[in-house]
VONU-807474 format. One record per residue (C-alpha): z negated, y negated, x. Coordinates in nm, 2 decimals. Each point is the difference from the previous one (the first is absolute). Layout:
BEGIN
+--------+--------+--------+
!      Z !      Y !      X !
+--------+--------+--------+
!      Z !      Y !      X !
...
+--------+--------+--------+
This chain:
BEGIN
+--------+--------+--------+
!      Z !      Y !      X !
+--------+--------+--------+
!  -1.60 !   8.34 !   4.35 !
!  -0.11 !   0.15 !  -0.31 !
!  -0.24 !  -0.25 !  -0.11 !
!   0.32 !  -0.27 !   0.08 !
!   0.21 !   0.15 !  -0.25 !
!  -0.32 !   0.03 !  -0.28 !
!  -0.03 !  -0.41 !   0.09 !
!   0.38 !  -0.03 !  -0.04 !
!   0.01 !   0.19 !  -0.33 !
!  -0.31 !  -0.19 !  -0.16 !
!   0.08 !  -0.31 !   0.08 !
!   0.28 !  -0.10 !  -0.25 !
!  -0.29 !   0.15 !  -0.24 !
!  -0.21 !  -0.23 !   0.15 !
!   0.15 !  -0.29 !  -0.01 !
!   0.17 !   0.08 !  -0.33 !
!  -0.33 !   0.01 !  -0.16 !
!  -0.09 !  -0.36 !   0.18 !
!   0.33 !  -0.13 !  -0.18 !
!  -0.11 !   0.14 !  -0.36 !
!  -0.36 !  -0.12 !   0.07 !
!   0.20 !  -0.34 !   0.05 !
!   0.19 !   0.00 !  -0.29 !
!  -0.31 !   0.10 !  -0.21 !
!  -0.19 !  -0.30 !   0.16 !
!   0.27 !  -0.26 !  -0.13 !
!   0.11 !   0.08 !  -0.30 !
!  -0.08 !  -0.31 !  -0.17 !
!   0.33 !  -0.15 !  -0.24 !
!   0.22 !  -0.14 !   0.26 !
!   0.13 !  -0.35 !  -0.18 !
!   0.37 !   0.00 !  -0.06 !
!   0.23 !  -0.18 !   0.18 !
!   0.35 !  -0.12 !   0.01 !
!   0.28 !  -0.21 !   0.10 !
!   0.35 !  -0.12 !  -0.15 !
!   0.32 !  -0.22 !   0.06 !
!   0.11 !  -0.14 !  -0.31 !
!   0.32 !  -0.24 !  -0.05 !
!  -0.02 !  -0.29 !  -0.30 !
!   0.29 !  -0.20 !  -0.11 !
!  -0.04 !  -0.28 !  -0.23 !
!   0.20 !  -0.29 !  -0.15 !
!  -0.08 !  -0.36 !   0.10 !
!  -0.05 !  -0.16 !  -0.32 !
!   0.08 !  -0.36 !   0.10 !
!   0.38 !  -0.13 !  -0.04 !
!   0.03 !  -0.24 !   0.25 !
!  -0.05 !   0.30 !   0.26 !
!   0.31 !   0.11 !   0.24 !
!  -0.13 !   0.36 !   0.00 !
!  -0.05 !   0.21 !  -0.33 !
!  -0.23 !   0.26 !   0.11 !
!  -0.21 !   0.10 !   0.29 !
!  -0.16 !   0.29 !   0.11 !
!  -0.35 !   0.09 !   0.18 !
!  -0.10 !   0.30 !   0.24 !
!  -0.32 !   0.09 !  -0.14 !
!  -0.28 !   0.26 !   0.18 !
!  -0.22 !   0.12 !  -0.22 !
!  -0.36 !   0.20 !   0.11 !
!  -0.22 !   0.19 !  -0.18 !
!  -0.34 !   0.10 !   0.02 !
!  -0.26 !   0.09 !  -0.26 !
!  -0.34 !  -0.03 !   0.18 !
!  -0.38 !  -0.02 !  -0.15 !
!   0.03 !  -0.42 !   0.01 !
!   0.35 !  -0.03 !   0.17 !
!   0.29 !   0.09 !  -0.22 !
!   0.38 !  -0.15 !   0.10 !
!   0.24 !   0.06 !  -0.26 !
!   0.34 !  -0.08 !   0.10 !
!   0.01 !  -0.38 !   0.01 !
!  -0.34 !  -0.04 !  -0.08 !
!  -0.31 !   0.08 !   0.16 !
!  -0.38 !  -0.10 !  -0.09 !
!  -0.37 !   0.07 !   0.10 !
!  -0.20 !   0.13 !  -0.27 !
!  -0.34 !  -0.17 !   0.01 !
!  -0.14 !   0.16 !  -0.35 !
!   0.07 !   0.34 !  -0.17 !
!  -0.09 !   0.17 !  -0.34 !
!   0.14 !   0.32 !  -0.13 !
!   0.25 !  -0.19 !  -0.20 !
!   0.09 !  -0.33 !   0.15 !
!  -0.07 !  -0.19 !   0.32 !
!   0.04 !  -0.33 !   0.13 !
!   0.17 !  -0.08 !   0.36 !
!   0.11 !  -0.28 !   0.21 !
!   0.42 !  -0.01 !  -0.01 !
!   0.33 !  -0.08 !   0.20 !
!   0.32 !   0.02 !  -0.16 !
!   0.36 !  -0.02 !   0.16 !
!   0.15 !  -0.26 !  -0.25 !
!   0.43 !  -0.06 !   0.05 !
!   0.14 !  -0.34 !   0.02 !
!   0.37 !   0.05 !  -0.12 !
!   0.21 !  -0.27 !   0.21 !
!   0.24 !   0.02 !   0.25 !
!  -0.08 !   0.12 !   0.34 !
!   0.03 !  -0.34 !   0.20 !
!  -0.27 !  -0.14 !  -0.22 !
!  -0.28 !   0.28 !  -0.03 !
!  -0.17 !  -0.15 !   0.35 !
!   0.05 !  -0.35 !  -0.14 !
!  -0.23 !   0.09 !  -0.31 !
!  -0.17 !   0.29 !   0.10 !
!   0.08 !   0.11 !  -0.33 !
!  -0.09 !   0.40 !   0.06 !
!  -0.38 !   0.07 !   0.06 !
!  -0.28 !   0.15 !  -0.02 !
!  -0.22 !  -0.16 !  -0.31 !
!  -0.35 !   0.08 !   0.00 !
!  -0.27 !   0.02 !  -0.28 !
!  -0.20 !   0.26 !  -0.20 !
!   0.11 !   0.32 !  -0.22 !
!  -0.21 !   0.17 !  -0.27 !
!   0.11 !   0.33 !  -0.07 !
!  -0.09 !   0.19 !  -0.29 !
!   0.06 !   0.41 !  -0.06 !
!   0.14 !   0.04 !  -0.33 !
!   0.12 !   0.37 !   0.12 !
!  -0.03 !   0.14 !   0.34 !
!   0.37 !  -0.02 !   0.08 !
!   0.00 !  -0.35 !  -0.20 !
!  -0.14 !  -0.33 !   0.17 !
!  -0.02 !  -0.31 !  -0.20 !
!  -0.05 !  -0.32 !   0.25 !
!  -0.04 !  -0.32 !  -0.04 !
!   0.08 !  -0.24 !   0.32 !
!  -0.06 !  -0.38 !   0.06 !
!   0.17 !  -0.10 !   0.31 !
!   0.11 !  -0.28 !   0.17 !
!   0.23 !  -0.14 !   0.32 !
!  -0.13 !  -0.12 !   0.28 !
!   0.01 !  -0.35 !  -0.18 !
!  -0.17 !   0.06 !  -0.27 !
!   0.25 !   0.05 !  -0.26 !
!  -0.16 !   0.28 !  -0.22 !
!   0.15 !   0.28 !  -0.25 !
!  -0.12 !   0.29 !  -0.10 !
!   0.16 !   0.33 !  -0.11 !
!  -0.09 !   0.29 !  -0.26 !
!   0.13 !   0.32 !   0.12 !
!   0.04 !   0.33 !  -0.19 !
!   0.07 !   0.34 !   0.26 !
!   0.06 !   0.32 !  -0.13 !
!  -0.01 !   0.24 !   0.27 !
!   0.15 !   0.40 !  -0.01 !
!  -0.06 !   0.25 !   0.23 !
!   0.32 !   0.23 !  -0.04 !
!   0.03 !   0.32 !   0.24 !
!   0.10 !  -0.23 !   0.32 !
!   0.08 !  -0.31 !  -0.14 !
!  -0.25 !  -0.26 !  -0.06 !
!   0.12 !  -0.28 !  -0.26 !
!  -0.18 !  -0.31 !  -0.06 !
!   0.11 !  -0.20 !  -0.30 !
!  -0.08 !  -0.39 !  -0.05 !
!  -0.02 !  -0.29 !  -0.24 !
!  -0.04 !  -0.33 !   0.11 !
!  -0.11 !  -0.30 !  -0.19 !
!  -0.01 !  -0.34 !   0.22 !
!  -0.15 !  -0.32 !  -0.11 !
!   0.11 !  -0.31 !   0.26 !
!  -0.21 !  -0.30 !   0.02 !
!   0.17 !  -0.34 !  -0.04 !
!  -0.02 !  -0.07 !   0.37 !
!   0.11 !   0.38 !   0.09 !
!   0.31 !   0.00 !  -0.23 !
!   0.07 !  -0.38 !   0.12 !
!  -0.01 !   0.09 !   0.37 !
!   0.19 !   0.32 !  -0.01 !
!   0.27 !  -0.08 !  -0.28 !
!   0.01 !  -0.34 !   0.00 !
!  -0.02 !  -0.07 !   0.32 !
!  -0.25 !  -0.26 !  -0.01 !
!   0.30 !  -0.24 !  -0.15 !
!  -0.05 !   0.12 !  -0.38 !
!  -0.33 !   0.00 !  -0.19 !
!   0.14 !   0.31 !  -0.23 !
!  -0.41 !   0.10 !  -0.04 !
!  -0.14 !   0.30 !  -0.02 !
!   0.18 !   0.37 !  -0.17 !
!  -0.04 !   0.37 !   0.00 !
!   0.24 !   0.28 !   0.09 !
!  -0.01 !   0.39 !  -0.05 !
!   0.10 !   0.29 !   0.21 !
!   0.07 !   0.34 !  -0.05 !
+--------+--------+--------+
């Protein structure tokens, strides 16, 4: 009976000591991880249009692997890395704003693909440079400035968006294929 109670005394040593040998054995960075509901709202710029806003459910992931990273609504696989820049293959979520009974029709909000150069003018500032395109073909491309602050429990990331919309982008998607208005630029903040 004795040597029971010596076995039932060391073994939460025991198997306390597996646990921290555990713990010790992989206690490599875990990559951070996330996910988010978001609500947009925007107005429907056309003026023939029955509705004057709409508004998208959007999920949002993120992930900041070695070669993986999803950011929100964007993701990409980063192919080549420096100490201050690297290149990646990229999906964006790009918004169609028309009414509701028309976004199957045109299959206006997607998921553009194309490439991303990202350059580290500060570690908590990214400056990127994006050439995308629908699944179509229609190609823009984007310049984006982030500032990112790490405040006690808040993480903020600031952005600056400058678009440049090829003729047959901007056509498509604001002229509806009807108008040749050509190509233009627009910037977000």
């Amino acid at each position: 009976m004795p040597i029971l109670y010596l076995l039932l005394l060391l073994f939460p040593s025991l198997l306390f000591a597996n646990e921290q040998q555990e713990q010790e054995k992989w206690s490599e960075p875990v990559p951070e991880w996330g996910i988010a509901i978001g609500v947009r709202s925007a107005s429907i710029p056309y003026h023939a249009a029955e509705e004057s806003r709409v508004q998208d459910f959007v999920p949002k992931m993120y992930y900041e692997g070695d070669y993986l990273y999803l950011r929100g609504e964007y993701g990409g696989l980063r192919f080549f890395e420096q100490e201050k820049y690297n290149l990646s293959l990229l999906g964006r979520y790009r918004y169609f704003d028309i009414p509701k009974q028309y976004q199957r029709e045109f299959h206006g909000t997607n998921i553009d693909m194309g490439l991303q150069f990202e350059y580290q003018i500060e570690p908590n500032m990214p400056l990127q440079f994006e050439l995308l395109s629908d699944s179509d073909g229609n190609s823009y491309g984007n310049v984006n400035l982030r500032y990112q602050i790490d405040y006690k429990d808040w993480d903020i990331d600031l952005n600056s968006t400058f678009r440049y919309k090829s003729a047959e982008f901007n056509n498509l998607y604001y002229g509806f294929g009807v108008d040749n208005i050509g190509s233009d630029s627009d910037f977000k903040v």
